[in-house]
Structures are given as C-alpha cells and as structure tokens.
C-alpha positions, 0 to 999 in steps of 0.5 A: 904141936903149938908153935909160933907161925913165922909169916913174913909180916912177923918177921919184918916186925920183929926185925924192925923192933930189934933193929930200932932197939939197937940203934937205940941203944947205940944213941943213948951210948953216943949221947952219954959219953961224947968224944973228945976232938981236938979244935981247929979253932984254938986253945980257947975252944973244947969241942965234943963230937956226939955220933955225927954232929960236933959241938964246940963252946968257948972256954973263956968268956969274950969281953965287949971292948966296942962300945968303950971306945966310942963312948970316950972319944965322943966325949974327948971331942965334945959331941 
C-alpha cells in the first residue's frame, strides 16, 4: 500500500504553508477594501482603516496665507 509518510517535519511545513496562505489571503482582502472610520480631526479629513493601521488625507488643499502678509507690511513700512 503507497501512501504519504506524515513525520512531524511535514506536517509542521505544511501547516505553516496553510497558515501564511490564510494570512495571505486575509491582507490582500484588507488592502483592497479598506473601512471607513469616522474622523477626530474634522470634516475636512477621510480616514481609512486598513488591518491595524489607519491612514487619513486632507480633503481640501490648505492655502499658504504666511508669506503674504509679511511681504506687504515690509513694503507699507518702507523696509
């Protein structure tokens, strides 16, 4: 009668291969549909929550209003 030897070393192996398979799976799942997560930030934030990590991005783009300012009161005073 032929048949498969199961030595402990097999088994481990292919335990492992089924286990990192699984977790595998369950990643590429993770990555491709993230969850959406209400914001403590604000309205203008949408934050993503992919397996463990959370990732957030700006909705609207934030105007630099610093250098304005200096630039024309420098030149009302003469400087």
């Amino acid at each position: 009668m032929t048949g498969i030897s199961w030595t402990r070393r097999k088994l481990a192996l292919v335990v492992a291969a089924a286990i990192s398979a699984g977790a595998t799976g369950m990643l590429s799942i993770a990555l491709v549909y993230p969850r959406p997560v209400v914001s403590a930030l604000g309205p203008e934030w949408q934050c993503h929550r992919i397996a463990i990590v959370t990732s957030c991005t700006r909705l609207e783009q934030v105007q630099p209003v610093a250098d304005r300012t200096g630039r024309t009161a420098a030149m009302r005073r003469g400087v």
